[in-house]
PyMOL commands that place a pseudoatom at each C-alpha (Angstrom):
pseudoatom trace, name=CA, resn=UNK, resi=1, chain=A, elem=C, hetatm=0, pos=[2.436, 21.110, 13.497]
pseudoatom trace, name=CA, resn=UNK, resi=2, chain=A, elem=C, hetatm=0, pos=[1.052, 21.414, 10.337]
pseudoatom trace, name=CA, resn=UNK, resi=3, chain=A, elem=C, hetatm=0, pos=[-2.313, 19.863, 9.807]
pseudoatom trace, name=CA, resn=UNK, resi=4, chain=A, elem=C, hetatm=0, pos=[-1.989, 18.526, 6.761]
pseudoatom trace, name=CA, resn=UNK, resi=5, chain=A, elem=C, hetatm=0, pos=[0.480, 16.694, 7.638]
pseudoatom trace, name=CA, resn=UNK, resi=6, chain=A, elem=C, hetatm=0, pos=[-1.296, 15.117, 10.266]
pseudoatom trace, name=CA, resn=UNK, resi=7, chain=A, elem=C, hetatm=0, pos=[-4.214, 14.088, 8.663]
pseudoatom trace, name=CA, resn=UNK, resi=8, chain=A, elem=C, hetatm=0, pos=[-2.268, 12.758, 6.297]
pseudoatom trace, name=CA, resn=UNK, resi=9, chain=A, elem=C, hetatm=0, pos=[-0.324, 10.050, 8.405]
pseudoatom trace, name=CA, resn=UNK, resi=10, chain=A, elem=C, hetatm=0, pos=[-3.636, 9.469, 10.384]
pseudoatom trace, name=CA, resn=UNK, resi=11, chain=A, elem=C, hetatm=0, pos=[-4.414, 8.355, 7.324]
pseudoatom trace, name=CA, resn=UNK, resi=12, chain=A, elem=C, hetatm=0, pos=[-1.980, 6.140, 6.579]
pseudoatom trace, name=CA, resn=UNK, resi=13, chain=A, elem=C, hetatm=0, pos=[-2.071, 4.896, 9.776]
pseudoatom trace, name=CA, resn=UNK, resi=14, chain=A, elem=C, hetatm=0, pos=[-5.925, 4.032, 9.934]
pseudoatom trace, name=CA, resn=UNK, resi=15, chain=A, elem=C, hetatm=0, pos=[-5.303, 2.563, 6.621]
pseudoatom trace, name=CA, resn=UNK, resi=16, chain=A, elem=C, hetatm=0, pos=[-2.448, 0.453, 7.351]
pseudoatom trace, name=CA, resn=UNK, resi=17, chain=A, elem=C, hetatm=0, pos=[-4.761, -0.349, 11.401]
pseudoatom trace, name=CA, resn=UNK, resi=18, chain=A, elem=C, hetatm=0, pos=[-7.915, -1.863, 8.473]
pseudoatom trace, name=CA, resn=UNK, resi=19, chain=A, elem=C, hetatm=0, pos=[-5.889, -4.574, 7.181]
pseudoatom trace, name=CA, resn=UNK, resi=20, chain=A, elem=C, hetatm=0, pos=[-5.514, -6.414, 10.057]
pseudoatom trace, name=CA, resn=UNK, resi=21, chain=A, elem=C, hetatm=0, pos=[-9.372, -6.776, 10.460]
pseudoatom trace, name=CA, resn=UNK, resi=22, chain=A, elem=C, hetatm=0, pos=[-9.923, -6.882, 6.547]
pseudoatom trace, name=CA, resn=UNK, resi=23, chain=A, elem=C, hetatm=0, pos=[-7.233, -9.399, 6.199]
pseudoatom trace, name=CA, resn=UNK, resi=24, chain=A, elem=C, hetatm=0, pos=[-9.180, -11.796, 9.031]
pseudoatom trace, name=CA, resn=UNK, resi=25, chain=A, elem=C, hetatm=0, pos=[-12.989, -11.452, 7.044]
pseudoatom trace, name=CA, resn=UNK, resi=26, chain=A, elem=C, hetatm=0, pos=[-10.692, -12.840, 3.675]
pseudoatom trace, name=CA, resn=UNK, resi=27, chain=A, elem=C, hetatm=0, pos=[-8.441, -15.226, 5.130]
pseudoatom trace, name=CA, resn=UNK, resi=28, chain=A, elem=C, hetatm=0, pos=[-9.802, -16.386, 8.458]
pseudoatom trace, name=CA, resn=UNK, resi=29, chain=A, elem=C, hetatm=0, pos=[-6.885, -15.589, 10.184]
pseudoatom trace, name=CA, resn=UNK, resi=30, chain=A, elem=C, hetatm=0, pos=[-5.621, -12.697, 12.713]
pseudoatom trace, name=CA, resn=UNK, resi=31, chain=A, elem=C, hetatm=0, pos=[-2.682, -10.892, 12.233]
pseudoatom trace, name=CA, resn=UNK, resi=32, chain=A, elem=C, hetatm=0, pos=[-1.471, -8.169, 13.734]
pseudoatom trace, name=CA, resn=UNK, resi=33, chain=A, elem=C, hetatm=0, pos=[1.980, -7.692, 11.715]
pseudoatom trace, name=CA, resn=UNK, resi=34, chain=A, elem=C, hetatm=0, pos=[-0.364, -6.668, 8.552]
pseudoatom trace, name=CA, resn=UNK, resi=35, chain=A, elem=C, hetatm=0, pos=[-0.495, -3.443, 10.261]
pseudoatom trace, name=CA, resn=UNK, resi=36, chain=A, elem=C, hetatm=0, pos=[3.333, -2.592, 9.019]
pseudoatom trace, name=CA, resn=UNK, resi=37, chain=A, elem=C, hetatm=0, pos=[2.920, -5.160, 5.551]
pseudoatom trace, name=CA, resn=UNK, resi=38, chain=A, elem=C, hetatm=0, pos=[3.060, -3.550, 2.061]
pseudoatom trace, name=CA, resn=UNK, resi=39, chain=A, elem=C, hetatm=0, pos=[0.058, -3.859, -0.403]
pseudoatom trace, name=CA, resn=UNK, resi=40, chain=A, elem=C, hetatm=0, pos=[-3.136, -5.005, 0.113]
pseudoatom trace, name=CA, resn=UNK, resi=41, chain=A, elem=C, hetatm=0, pos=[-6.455, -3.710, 1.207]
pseudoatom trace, name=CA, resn=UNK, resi=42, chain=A, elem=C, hetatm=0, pos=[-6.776, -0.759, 1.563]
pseudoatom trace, name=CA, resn=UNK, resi=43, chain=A, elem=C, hetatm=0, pos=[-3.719, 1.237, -0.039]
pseudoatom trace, name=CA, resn=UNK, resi=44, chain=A, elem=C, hetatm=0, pos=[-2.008, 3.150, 2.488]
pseudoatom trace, name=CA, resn=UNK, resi=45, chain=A, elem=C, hetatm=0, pos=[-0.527, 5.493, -0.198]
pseudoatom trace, name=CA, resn=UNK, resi=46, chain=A, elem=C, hetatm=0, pos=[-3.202, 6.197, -1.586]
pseudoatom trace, name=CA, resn=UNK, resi=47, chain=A, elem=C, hetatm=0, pos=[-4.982, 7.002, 1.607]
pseudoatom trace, name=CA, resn=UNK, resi=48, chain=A, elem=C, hetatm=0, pos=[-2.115, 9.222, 2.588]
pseudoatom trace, name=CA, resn=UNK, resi=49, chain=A, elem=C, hetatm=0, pos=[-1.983, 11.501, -0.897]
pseudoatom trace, name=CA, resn=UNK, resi=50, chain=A, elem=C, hetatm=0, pos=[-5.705, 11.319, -1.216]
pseudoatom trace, name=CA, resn=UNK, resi=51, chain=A, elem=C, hetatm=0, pos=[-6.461, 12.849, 2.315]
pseudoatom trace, name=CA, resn=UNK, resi=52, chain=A, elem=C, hetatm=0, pos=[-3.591, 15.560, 1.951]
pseudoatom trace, name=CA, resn=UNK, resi=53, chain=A, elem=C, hetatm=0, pos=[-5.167, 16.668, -1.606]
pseudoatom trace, name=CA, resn=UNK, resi=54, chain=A, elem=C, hetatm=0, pos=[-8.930, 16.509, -0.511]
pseudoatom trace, name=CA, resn=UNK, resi=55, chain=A, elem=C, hetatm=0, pos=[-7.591, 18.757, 2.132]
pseudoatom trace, name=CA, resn=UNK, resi=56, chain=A, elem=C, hetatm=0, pos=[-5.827, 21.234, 0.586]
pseudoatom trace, name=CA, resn=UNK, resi=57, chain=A, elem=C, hetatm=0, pos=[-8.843, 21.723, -1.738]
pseudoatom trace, name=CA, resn=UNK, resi=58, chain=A, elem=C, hetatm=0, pos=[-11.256, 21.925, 0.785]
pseudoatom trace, name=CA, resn=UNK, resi=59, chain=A, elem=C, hetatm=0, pos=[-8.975, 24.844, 3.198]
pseudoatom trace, name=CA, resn=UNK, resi=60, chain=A, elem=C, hetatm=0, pos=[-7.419, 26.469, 0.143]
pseudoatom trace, name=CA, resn=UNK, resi=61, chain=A, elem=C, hetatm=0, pos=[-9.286, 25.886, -2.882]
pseudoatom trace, name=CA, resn=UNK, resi=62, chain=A, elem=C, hetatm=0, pos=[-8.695, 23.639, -6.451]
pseudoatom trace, name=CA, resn=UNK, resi=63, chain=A, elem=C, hetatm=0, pos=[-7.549, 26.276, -8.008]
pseudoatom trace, name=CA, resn=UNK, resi=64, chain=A, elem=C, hetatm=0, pos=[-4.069, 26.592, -6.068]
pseudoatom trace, name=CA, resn=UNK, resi=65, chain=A, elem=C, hetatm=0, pos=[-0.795, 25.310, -6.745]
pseudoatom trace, name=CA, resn=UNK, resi=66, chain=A, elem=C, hetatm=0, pos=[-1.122, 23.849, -3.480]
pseudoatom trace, name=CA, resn=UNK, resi=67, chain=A, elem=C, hetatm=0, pos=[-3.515, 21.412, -4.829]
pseudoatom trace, name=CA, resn=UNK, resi=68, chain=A, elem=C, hetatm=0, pos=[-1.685, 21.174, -7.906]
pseudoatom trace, name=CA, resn=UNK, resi=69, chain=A, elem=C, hetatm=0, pos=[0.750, 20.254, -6.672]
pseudoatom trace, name=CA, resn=UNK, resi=70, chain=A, elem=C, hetatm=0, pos=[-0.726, 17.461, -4.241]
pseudoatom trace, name=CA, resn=UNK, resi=71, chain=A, elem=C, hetatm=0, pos=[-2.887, 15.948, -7.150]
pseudoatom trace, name=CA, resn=UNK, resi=72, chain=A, elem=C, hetatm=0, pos=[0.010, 15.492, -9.676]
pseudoatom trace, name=CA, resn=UNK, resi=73, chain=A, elem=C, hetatm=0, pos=[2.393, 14.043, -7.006]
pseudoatom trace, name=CA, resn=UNK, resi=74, chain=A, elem=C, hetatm=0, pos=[-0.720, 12.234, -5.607]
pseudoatom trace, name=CA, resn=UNK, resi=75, chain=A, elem=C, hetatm=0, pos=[-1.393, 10.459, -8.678]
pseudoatom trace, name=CA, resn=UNK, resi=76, chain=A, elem=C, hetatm=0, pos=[2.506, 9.583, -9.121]
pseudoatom trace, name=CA, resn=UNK, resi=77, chain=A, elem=C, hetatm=0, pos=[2.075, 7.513, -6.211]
pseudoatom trace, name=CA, resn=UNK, resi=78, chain=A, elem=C, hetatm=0, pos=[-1.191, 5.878, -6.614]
pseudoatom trace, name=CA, resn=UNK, resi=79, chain=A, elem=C, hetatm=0, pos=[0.391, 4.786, -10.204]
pseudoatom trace, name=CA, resn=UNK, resi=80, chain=A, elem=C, hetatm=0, pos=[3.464, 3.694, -8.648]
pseudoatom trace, name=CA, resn=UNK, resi=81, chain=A, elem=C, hetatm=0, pos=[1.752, 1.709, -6.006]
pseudoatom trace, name=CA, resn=UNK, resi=82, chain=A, elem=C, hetatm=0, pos=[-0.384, -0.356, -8.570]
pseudoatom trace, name=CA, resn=UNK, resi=83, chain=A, elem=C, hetatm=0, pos=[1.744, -0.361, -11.340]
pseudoatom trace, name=CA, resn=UNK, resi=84, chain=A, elem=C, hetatm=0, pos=[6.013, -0.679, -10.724]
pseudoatom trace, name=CA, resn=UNK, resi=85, chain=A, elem=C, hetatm=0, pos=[5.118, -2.009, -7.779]
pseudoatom trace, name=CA, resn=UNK, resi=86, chain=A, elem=C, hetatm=0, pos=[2.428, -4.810, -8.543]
pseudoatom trace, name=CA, resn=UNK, resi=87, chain=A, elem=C, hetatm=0, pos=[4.650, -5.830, -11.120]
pseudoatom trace, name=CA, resn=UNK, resi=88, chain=A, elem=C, hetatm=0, pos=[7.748, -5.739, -8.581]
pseudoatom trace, name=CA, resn=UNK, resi=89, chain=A, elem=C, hetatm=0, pos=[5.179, -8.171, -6.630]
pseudoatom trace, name=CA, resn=UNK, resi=90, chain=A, elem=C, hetatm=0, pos=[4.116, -10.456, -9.559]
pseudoatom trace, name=CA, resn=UNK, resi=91, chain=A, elem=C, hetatm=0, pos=[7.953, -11.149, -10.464]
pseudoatom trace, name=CA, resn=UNK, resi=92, chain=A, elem=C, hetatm=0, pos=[8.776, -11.824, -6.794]
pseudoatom trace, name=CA, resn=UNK, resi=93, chain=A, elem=C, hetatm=0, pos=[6.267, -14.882, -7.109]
pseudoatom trace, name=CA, resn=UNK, resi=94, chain=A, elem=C, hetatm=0, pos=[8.278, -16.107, -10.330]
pseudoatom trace, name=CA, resn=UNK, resi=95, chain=A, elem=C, hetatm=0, pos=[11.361, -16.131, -7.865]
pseudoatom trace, name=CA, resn=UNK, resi=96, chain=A, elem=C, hetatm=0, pos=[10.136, -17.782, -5.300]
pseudoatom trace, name=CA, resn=UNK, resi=97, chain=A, elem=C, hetatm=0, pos=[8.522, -20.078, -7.804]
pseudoatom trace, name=CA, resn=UNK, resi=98, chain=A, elem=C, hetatm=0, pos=[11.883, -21.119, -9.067]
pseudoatom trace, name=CA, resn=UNK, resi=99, chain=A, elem=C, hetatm=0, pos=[13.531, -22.471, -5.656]
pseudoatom trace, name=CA, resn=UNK, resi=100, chain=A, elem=C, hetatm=0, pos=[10.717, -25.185, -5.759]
pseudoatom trace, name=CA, resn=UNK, resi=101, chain=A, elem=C, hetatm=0, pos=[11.741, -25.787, -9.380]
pseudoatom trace, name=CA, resn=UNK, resi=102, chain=A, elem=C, hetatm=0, pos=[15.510, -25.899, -8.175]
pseudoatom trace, name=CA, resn=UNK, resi=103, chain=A, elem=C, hetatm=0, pos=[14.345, -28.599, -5.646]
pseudoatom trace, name=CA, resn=UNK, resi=104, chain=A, elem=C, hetatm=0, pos=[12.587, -30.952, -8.343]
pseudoatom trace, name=CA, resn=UNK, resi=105, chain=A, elem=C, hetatm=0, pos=[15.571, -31.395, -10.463]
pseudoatom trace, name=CA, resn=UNK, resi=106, chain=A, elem=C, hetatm=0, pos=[17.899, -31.802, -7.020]
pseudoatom trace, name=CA, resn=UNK, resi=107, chain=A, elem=C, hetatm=0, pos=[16.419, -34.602, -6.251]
pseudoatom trace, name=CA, resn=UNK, resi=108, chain=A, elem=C, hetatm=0, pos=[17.388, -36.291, -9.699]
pseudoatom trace, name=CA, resn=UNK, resi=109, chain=A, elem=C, hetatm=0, pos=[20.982, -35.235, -9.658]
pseudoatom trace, name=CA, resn=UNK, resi=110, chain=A, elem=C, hetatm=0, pos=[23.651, -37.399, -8.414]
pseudoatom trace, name=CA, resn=UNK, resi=111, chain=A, elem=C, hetatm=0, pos=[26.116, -35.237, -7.137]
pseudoatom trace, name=CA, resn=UNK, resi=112, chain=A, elem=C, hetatm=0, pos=[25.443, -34.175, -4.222]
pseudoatom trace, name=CA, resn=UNK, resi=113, chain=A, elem=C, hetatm=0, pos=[25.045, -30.107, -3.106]
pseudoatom trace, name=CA, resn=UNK, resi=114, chain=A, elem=C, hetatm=0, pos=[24.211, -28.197, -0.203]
pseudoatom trace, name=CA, resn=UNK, resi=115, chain=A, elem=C, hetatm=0, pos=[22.285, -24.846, -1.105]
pseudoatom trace, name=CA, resn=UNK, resi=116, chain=A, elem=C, hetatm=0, pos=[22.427, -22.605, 2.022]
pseudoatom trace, name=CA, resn=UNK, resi=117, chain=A, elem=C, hetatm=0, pos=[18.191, -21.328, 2.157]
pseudoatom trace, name=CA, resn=UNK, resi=118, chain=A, elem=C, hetatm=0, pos=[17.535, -17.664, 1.761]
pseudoatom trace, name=CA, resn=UNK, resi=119, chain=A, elem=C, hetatm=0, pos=[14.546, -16.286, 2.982]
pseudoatom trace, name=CA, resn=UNK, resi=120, chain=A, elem=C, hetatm=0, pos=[11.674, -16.243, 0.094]
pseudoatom trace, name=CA, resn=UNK, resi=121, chain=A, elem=C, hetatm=0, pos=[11.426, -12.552, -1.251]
pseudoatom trace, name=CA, resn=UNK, resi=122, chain=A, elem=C, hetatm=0, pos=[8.460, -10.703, -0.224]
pseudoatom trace, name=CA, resn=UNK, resi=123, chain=A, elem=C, hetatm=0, pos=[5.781, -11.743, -2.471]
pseudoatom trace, name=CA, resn=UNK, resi=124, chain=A, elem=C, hetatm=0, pos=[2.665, -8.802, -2.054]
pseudoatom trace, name=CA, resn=UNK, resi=125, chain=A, elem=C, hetatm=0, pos=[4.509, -5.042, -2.816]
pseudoatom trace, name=CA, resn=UNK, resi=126, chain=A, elem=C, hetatm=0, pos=[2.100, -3.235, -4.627]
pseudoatom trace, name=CA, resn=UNK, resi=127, chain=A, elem=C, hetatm=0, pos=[-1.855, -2.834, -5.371]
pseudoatom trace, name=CA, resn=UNK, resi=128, chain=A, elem=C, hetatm=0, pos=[-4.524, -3.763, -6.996]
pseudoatom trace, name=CA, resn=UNK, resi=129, chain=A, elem=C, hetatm=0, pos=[-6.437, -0.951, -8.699]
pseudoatom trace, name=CA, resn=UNK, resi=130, chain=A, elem=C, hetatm=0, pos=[-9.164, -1.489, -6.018]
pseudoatom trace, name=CA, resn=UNK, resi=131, chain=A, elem=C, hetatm=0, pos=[-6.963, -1.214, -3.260]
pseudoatom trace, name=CA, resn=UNK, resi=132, chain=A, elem=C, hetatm=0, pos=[-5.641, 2.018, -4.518]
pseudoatom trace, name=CA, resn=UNK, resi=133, chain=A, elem=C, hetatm=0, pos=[-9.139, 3.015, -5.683]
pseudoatom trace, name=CA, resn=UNK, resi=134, chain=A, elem=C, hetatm=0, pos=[-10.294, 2.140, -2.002]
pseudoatom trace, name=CA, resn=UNK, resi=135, chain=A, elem=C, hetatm=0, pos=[-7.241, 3.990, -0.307]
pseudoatom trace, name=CA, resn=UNK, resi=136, chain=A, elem=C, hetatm=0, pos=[-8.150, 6.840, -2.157]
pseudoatom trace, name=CA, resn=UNK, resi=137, chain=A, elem=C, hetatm=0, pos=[-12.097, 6.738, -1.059]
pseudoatom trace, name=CA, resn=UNK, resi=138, chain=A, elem=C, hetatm=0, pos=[-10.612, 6.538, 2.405]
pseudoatom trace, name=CA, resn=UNK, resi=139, chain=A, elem=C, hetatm=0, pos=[-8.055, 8.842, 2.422]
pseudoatom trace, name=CA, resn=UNK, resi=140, chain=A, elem=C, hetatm=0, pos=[-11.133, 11.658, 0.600]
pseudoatom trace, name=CA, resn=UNK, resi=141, chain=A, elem=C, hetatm=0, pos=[-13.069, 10.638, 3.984]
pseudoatom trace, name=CA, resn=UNK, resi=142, chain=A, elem=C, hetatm=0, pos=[-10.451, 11.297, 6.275]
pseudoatom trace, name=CA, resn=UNK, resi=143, chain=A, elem=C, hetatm=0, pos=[-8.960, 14.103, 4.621]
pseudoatom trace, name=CA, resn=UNK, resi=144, chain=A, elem=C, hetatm=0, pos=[-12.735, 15.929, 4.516]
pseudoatom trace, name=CA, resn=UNK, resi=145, chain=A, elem=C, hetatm=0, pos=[-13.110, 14.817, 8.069]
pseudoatom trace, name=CA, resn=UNK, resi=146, chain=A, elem=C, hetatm=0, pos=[-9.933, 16.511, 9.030]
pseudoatom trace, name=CA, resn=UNK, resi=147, chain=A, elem=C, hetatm=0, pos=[-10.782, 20.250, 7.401]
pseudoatom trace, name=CA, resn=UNK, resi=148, chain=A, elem=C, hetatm=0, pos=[-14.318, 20.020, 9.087]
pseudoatom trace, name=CA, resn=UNK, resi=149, chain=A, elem=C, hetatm=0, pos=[-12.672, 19.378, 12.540]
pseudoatom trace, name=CA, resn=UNK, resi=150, chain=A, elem=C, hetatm=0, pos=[-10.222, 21.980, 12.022]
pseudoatom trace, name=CA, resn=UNK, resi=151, chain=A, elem=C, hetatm=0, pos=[-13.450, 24.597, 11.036]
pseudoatom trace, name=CA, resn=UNK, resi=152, chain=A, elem=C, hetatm=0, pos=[-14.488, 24.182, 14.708]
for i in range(1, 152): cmd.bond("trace and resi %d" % i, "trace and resi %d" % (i + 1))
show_as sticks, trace
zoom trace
């Protein structure tokens, strides 16, 4: 198996393992399903892109297209994952915002109507700069980690 690939999904699985305690020293409360949630801290893409670049640099140099190519694609994601996607996020809160709204001016209309209740959209897609920014630092970490094991 290729190696980079590996250290890159150990990655984004010890990224996606630190929410669940990170998530408990915010919020006071345990759980486990963070593990598979989008956003928050730390940003699994991030990790993932930043590990597979740091890497690549480290085992075949910056100067490759190998690199390159990781950085540029790298960075595509990392902007995706705070940008389209925070704003995805913040829009899903006006949304869900609205059914309450819906509900308040119900309960002054006369005729009577039965809504059938979706599920409220997913509310937290994306990142927050520091989440990305600290995906990144851990995904450098791991990714260094992962050429010095393979030197031995």
């Amino acid at each position: 198996m290729n190696r980079g690939i590996i250290i890159a999904l150990t990655s984004i699985g010890i990224a996606q393992a630190l929410k669940i305690p990170l998530h408990y020293m915010k919020k006071k409360e345990w759980k486990p399903e963070q593990f598979l949630a989008t956003g928050g801290m730390p940003s699994s893409h991030s990790a993932g892109v930043s590990s597979l670049a740091t890497y690549i640099a480290l085992k075949k140099g910056v100067s490759t297209i190998d690199f390159a190519l990781s950085v540029v694609f790298g960075l595509i994601v990392m902007y995706d994952a705070q940008g389209i996607r925070r704003q995805t996020g913040e829009l899903t809160l006006k949304v869900n915002d609205l059914d309450e709204l819906v509900d308040k001016i119900k309960e002054d209309d006369p005729v009577k109507y039965e809504e059938k209740v979706p599920d409220p959209l997913k509310e937290v897609l994306g990142h927050k700069p520091g989440e990305v920014i600290g995906g990144a630092l851990l995904g450098a970490a791991i990714g260094t980690a992962g050429y010095r094991l393979s030197k031995k």
